[in-house]
N, C-alpha and C positions, 0 to 999 in steps of 0.2 A: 296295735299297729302290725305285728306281724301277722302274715299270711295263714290264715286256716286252711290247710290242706284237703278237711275234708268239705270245705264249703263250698256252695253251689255254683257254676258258672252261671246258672240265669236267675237268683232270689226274686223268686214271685215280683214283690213290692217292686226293686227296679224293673224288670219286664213288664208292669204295668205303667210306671211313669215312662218309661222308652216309648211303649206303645203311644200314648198321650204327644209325645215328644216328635214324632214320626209325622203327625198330624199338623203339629207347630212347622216345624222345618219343610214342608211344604211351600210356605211363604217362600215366592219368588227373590225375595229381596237375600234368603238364607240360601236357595237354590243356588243362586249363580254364582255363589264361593265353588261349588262343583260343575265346572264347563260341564263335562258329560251328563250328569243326571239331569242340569238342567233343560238340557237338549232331549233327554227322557220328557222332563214335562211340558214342553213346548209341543214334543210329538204326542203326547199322550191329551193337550187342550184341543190341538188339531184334530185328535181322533174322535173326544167327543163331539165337535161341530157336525163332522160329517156322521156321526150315530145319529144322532139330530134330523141331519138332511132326507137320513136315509129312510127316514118314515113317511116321507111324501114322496121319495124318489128312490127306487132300487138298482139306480147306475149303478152306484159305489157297493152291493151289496146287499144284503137284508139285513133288519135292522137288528134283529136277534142275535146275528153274525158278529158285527160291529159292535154290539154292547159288550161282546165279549171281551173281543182286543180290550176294547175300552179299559175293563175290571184287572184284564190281565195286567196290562200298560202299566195303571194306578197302583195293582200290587207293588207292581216291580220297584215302584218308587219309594212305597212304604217300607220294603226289605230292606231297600238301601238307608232311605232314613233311619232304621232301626237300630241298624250294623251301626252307625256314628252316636244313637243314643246311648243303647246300651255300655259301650265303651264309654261317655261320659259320664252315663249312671254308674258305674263303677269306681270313675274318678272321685266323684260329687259325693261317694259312700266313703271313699278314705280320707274326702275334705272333711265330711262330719267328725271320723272319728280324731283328726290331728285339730278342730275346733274347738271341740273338749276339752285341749289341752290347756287353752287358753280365756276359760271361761273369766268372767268378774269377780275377781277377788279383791280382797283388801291389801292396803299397802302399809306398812311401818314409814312412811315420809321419814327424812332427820330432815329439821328446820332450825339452822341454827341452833346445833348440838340439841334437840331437843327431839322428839318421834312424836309425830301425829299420823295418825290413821287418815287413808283419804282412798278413793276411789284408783283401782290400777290404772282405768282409763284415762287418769288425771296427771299421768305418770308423764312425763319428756324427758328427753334424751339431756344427758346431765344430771339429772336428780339423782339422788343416794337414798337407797332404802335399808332397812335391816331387816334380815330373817333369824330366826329361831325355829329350834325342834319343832316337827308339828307344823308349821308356815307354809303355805304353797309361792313358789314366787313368782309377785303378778307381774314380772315384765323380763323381756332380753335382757339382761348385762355382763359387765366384767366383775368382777370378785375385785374388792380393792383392799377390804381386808377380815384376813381369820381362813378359816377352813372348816368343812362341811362334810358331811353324808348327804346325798344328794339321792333322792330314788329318782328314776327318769323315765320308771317304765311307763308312763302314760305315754310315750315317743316311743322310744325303744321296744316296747312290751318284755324287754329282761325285767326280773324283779331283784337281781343283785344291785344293791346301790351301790355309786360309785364316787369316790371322794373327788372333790372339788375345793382349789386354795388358789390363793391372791400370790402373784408372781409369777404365776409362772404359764407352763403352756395347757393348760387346766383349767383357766379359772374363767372360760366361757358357763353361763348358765341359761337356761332356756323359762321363759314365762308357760306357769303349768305344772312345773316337775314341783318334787314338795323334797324337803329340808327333813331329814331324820335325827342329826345331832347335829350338837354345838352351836354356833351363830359367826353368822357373817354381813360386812357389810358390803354393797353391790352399787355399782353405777349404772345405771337404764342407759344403753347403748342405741336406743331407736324412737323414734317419734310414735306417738301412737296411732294407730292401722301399721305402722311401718314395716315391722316388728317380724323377726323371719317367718315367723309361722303364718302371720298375714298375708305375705308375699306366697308364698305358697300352697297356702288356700286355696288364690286368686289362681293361679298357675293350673293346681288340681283339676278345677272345677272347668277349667275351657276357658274361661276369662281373660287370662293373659297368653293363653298357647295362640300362637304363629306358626305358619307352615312351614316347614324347614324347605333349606335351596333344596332337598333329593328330592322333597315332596314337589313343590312347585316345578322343580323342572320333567320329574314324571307327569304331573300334570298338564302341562305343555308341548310335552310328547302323546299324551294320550285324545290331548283336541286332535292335534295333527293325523292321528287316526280316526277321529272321528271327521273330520272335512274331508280323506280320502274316502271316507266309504259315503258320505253324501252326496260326492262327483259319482260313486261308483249308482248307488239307486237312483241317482238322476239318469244318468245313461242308460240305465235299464227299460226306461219307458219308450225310447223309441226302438230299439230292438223290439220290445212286446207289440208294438203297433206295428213296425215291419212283418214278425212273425203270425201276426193277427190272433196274439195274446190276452185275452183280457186282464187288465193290472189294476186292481185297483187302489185305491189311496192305503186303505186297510193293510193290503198287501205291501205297499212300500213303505210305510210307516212299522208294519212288524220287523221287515229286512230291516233295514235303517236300526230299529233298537238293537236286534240279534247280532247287529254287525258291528257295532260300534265296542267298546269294552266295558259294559257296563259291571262286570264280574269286578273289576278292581276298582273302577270309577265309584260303586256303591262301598268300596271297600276301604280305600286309600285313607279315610281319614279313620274311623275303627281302627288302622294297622298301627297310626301313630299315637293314638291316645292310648292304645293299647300299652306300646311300650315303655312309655311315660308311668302309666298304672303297674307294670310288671317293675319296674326299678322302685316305685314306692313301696310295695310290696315286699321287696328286701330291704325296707328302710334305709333308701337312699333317694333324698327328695333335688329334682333336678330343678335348675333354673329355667330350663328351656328345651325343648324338644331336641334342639337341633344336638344337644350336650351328647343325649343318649346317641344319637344318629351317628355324631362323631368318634364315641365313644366305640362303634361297632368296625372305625376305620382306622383304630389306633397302630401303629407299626411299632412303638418304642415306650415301654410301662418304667418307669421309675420306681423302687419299691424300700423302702426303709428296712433295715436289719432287722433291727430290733423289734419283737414281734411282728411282724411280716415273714421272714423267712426264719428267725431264731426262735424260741419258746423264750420270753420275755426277759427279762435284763440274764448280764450274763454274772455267776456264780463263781466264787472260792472254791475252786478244787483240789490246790494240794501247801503244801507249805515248804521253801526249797532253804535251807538256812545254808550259808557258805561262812568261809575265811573260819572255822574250826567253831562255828560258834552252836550251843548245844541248844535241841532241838524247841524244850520246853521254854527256854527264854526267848528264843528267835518268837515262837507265836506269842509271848506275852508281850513284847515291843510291836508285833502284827496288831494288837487289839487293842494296846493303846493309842498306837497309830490311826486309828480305825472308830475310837470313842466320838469322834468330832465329825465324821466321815456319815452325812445324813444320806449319800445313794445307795440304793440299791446293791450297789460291789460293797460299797464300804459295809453295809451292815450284813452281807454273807461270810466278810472276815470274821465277825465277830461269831456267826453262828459255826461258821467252824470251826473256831477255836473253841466253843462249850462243846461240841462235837468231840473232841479232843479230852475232854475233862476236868478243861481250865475253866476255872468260876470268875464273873466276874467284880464280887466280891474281895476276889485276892487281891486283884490291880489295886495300888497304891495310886490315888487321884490330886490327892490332899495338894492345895497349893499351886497345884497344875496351871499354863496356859494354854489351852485347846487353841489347835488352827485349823479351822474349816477348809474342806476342799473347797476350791474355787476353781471354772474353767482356766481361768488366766497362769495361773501357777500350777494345776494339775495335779496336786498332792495336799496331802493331809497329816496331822499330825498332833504330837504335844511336846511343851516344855514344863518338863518334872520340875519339883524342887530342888531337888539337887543338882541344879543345870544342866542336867542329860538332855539332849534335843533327839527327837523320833520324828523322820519323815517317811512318807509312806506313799506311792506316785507313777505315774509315769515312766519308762523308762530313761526318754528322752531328760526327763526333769529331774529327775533321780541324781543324773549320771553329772547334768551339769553341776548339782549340787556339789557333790565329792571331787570333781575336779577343780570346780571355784578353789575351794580349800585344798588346793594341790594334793588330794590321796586318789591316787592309779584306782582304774573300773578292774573290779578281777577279770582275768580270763575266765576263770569258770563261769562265773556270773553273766557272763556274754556269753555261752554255749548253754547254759540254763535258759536263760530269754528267749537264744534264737529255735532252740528246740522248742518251746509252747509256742511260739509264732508260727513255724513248721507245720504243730500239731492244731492249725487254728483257731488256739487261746488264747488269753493278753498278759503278759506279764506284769507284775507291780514291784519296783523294786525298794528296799526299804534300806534305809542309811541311817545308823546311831552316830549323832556326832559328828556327821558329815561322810562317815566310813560304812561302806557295803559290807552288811549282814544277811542278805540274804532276796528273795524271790519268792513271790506269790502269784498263783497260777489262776488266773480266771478261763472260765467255758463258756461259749456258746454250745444253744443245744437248738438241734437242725428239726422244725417240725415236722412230726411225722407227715408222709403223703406230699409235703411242698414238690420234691421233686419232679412226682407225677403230675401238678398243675404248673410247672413250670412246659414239661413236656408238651401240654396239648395247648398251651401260649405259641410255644415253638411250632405245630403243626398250622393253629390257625396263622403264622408268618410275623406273630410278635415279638420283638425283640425285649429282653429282659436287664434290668439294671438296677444293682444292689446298690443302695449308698448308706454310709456308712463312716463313722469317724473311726474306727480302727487305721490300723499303721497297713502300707500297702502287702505286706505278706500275710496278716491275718485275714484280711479282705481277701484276697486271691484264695487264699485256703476252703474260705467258710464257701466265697462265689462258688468254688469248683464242685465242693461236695453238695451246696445246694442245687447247683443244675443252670444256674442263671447265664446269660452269654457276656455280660459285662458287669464291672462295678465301679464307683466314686468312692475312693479310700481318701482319712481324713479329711470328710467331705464339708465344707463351708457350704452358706447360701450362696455365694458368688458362684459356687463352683456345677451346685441344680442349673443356675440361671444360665452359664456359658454352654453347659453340657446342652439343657434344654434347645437353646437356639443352633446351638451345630447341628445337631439332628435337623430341625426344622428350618435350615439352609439347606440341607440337601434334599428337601421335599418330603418327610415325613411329617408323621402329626404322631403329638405325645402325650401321654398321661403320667398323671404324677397324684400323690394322696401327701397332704400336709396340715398340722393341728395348731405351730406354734403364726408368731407374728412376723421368725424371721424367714416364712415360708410362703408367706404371700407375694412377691415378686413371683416367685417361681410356679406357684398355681396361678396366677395370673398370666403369665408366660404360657406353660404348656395350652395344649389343644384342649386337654379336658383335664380339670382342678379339681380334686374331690378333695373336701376340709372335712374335719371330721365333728362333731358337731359339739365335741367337749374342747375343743379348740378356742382358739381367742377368735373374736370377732371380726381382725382384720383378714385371718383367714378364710372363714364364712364367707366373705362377702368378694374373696380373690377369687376363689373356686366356681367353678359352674354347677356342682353337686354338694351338698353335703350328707355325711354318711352320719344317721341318727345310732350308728349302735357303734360308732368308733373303733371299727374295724379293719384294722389296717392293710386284712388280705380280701375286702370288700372289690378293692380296683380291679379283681380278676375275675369277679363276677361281673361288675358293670360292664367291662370288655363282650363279656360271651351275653351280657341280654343286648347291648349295644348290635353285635355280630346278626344276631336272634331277631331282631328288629329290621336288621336291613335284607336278612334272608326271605323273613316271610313276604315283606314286600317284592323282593323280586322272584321268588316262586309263586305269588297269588298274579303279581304281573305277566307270568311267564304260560301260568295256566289260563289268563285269560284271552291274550291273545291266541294262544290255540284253539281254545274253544270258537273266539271267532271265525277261524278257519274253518274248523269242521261246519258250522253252524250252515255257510255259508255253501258248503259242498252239501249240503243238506237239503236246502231249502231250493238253492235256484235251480237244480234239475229237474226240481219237483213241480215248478213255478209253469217249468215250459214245455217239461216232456210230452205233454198233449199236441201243442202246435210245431216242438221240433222231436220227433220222436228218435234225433240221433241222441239225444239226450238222456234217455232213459237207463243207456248203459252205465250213467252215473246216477240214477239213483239208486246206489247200492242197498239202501235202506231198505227198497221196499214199499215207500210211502204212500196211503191210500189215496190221496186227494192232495189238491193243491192246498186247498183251506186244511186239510186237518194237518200239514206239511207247514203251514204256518202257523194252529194255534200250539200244534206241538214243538214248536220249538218256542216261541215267545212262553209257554208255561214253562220247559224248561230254563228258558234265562230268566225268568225270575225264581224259583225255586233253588239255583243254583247258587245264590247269593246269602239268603240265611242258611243254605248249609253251608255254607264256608264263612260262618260268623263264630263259632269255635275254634277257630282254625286262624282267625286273623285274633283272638283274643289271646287266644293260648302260644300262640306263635307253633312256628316249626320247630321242630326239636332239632336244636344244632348240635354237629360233628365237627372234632376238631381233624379232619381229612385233608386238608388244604385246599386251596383255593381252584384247582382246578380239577380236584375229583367231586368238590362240591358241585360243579358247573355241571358235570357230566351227569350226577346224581340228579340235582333238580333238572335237568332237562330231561330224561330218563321220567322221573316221577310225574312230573310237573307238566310237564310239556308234552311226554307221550302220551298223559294221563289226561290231558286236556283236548284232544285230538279227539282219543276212545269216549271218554264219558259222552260227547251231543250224541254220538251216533248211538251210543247203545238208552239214553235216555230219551233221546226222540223217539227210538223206536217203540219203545216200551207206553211215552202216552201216546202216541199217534194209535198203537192198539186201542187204547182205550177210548180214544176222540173220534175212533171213526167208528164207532159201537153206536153216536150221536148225529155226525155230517160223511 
């Protein structure tokens, strides 16, 4: 699944099926999903009739003349069809290879407590299967119970595998990936075809894509240029008859195509499936085109702490013991505290305390009752045998504890906390008995470079938003060193969801990235949802995107191909209507400068003949077309400059550049064409 860098933009095999494809999509009935081209083919039926005519009759021309247009005409449609192939064949090449994923396997059925083997395609939604070491699993589900090694790189193409368990926001698994250790058993979350990777296929391949509103409303703006310029070559023929011009069909059938936009009209759909194939490509498979489209008009990104902008959970930094109590015993109530403590903090206490030179061997357990952290109480701990009670916690939790039992919070122990909250850390504080001993220091650590992509979020006019269950001064801390313009401290689901829609009351559109189940309101909510694809299944299916390689700073890519997406389309839209201009300054001074010879001061060109003044420019608009099929595949390389040096840039580029290119490419085949007429 991921992207080979050095592999080809055009592989042989698809460039031949494209060709093949170009041939098909001819069908009038495929045509007229594209107004413009279609109106390419209607004028290019019309041309052969009168090639036809023109061999019993040399009104309209000679007929060797007219077979030309003709071939020309027909190329130009082959271009364009080609431009929307090969973008499909590109698709239809990353549907094969996420297909594989989900070949025919066998399934472990449990059938009233018993496992029978049966076909995965046999699999519905409800069923319970079991995998083991070695298993590939044949279908989508939830994890209901055990935990796994899970490799996934047939999706992903990482080859670290990554563990997957029952409970929690983990325990999505994908039909395909194969089971490394242990066993677990799974509930098929999808009917069969249903199945994400199904759904996505379908999507890949053309199947389920729809034209997004930009597209069709560009669409609808690009007829309306083409019905202007069809009043315009209609009016032309009685000026040519005034001027006693001879005009023939030929000649207003090449004006007619050369004027119209067929540069983007052949291109518009190429642009979209393009950028659909460029986000799969960094394995993130979207629902729908319009995801990516919206994606490129986000104003306000929501972005999670914890690995997003931190280097992953945060870590035991120091050990702070107060009320006189000596250093070695303060960490060995840290680590019993800490024995029941299965997160990620809880078990850095313990590695810094072996850090320290404390064994865990010394710890006396004998007789113990362990008490698990739980979110609801927010601390952890043990009751020794000899009734000693050790809590380990929150501060907030900590504090209520020892005041319940009427003993005072130290002052120093409060100027301990508020200096690592200061310092961006979390404090944990620990109570023997109900009575404060002491402070433990947790760190986030700021990932390198985050800063800088926060910066050029900031330049393309994105607003940033940390969220985050830390306490509001640790939030503020990590926000400011990270570079973000906002954050959600002690953040709830209720509190994405409210945040979500404020924004999107005052006319912004948002994005947001989320794994568990209590995150699907809020990617449902935002403008664009990216779940992450090891997430639970009710997220999958809230989001508009899922991100195959569960990367949480994914969402500032899909922004800049989103961005990337809607640029090239409006710099390939911006360079075509130029060229029609020029095209246009081109041809009709060259049409009349014989009968009105005030004319001739505009053909700056040069141009030797009327005919060779139109086959050279109808060869240039269609030539024009497959070279800019790189260019609509690859997209524009975007700058995060702002919005209104970008305008200036592509217009400059794009626009100036659209202007120069007819004139200096006419001129260049018109040498050559009139070497012939």
């Amino acid at each position: 699944m991921k992207e080979n860098k050095s592999a080809s933009l055009f592989p042989k095999e698809q460039v031949m099926e494209s060709f093949k494809q170009s041939f098909v999509k001819l069908n009038p009935r495929v045509m007229i999903k594209n107004p413009i081209m279609f109106t390419v083919e209607v004028a290019t039926v019309v041309m052969l009739i009168v090639t036809g005519y023109s061999i019993f009759n040399k009104a309209q021309g000679s007929f060797g003349y007219n077979v030309i247009v003709f071939i020309i005409l027909f190329i130009t449609l082959l271009f364009a069809n080609f431009a929307e192939a090969i973008a499909e064949a590109r698709g239809k090449a990353q549907a094969d290879s996420l297909r594989k994923t989900r070949e025919e396997t066998p399934a472990k059925k449990i059938i009233n407590g018993k496992i029978e083997v049966v076909s995965s395609a046999l699999l519905k939604k409800g069923d319970i299967f079991e995998c083991e070491a070695g298993d590939l699993i044949p279908s989508d589900g939830e994890i209901i119970e055990g935990l796994a090694s899970i490799d996934e790189s047939a999706i992903t193409g990482e080859s670290a595998p990554v563990i997957r368990e029952a409970g929690g926001d983990k325990s999505s698994v994908t039909g395909g990936t194969k089971v490394l250790s242990d066993n677990i058993k799974v509930v098929v979350t999808t009917q069969p075809g249903e199945s994400f990777l199904d759904k996505m296929i379908a999507l890949v391949e053309g199947a389920s894509r729809k034209k997004t509103p930009n597209e069709i409303a560009l669409t609808i703006l690009l007829a309306g240029f083409t019905l202007v310029f069809v009043i315009v070559c209609i009016t032309l023929k009685p000026l040519a008859d005034y001027s006693h011009t001879t005009l023939t069909i030929a000649s207003l059938i090449s004006l007619f195509v050369c004027l119209i936009p067929t540069t983007i009209g052949g291109l518009l759909s190429a642009i979209g499936i393009a950028g659909m194939d460029r986000a799969l490509r960094a394995n993130v498979i979207t629902k729908s085109g319009k995801a990516v489209e919206t994606a490129g008009d986000v104003d306000t990104l929501l972005l999670d702490k914890t690995g997003t902008i931190t280097i992953g959970n945060r870590k035991a930094t120091k050990f702070y013991p107060v009320n006189g109590m000596e250093e070695r015993m303060f960490i060995e109530f840290c680590l019993l505290a800490s024995l029941s403590d299965e997160t990620p903090e809880g078990k850095s206490i313990v590695e810094l305390g072996r850090e320290g030179g404390l064994r865990m061997r010394n710890l006396n357990t004998t007789g113990s009752k362990m008490i698990k952290f739980t979110a609801e109480t927010r601390c952890s701990g043990v009751n020794l045998q000899d009734g000693t009670e050790i809590r380990k916690g929150a501060f907030d939790a900590i504090r209520k504890i020892a005041e319940s039992a009427g003993n005072k919070f130290p002052k120093d122990t409060e100027e301990i906390t508020a200096a690592i909250s200061n310092n961006g850390g979390t404090p944990l504080v620990v109570c023997v008995n109900k009575e404060i001993v002491g402070v433990i220091e947790l760190q986030d650590i700021i990932k390198p470079g985050i800063q800088e992509r926060f910066e050029r979020l900031r330049k393309m006019g994105v607003k940033t938003v940390m969220v985050t269950g830390d306490n509001p001064l640790t939030a503020k801390y990590i926000a400011e060193k990270a570079g973000v313009d906002d954050f959600i401290a002690e953040a709830k689901p209720e509190d994405k969801m409210e945040y979500i829609k404020k924004e999107q009351d005052s006319g912004k559109l948002v994005a947001m990235m989320g794994d568990g189940t209590n995150d699907a309101p809020a990617l449902a909510q935002a403008n664009v949802g990216v779940a992450m694809n090891s997430g639970t299944q009710a997220a999958k299916e809230a989001g508009n995107m899922v991100d195959l390689d569960n990367d949480p700073t994914k969402l500032i890519e899909i922004v800049e191909i989103g961005k990337q997406l809607l640029m090239t389309r409006g710099t390939l839209t911006t360079f075509s209507i130029a060229n029609d201009v020029a095209k246009y300054f081109a041809i009709v001074p060259a049409l009349f400068m014989v009968s009105i010879p005030q004319l001739a001061a505009l053909n700056v060109m040069g141009l030797h003949s009327p005919e060779s003044a139109i086959l050279s420019a109808i060869i240039f608009n269609a030539l024009i077309i497959p070279a800019l099929i790189p260019l609509a595949l690859k997209g524009v390389k975007y700058k995060p400059i702002g919005a209104s040096a970008l305008l200036r840039r592509n217009l400059l580029i794009y626009g100036l550049g659209g202007v120069i290119a007819p004139f200096i490419g006419i001129k260049l085949i018109d040498l050559i064409v009139s070497l012939f007429f």
